[in-house]
N, C-alpha and C positions, 0 to 999 in steps of 0.2 A: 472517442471517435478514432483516435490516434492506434489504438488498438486493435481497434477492429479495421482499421484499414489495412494493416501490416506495417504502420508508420513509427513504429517504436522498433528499438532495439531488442533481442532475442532476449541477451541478459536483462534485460526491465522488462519484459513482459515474463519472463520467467520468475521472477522477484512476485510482480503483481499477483501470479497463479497463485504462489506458495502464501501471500500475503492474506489473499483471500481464502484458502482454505483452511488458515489460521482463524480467521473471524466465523465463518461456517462452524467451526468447531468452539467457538468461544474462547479460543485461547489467544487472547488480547496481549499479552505479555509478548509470546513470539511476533504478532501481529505487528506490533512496535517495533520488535528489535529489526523486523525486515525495514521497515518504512525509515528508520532508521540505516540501514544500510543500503537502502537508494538512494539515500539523502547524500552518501558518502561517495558512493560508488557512481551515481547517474544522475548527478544534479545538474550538468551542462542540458541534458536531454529531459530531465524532467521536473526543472526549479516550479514550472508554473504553475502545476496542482500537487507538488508535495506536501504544501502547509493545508491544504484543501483535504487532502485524504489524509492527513493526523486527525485532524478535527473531526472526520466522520469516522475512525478509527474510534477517537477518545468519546462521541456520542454515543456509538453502538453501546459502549462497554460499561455506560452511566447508564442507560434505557436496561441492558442485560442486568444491572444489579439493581435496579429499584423493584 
């Protein structure tokens, strides 16, 4: 929601783009490393669904290899 309102930051939603077009592509590894450097770089701004999007991060990519 935060998103689509225009209520996040340039730099996190620009993360979030590159994040997801990581997962689009299956490449889960890069996926990570971004989610990983919002963790570092915008965790003031986005602590409260970053363990939220590991998780569906880490589900895609168990559903993708089964």
């Amino acid at each position: 929601a935060k998103l689509n309102s225009g209520d996040i930051s340039k730099n996190a939603s620009d993360k979030l783009l590159q994040l997801c077009q990581f997962i689009d592509t299956g490449d889960f590894t890069n996926a990570l490393q971004v989610q990983v450097l919002l963790t570092t770089t915008e965790w003031d701004e986005c602590q409260s669904w970053l363990g939220s999007l590991k998780r569906m991060i880490k589900t895609k990519q168990s559903v993708r290899l089964s």
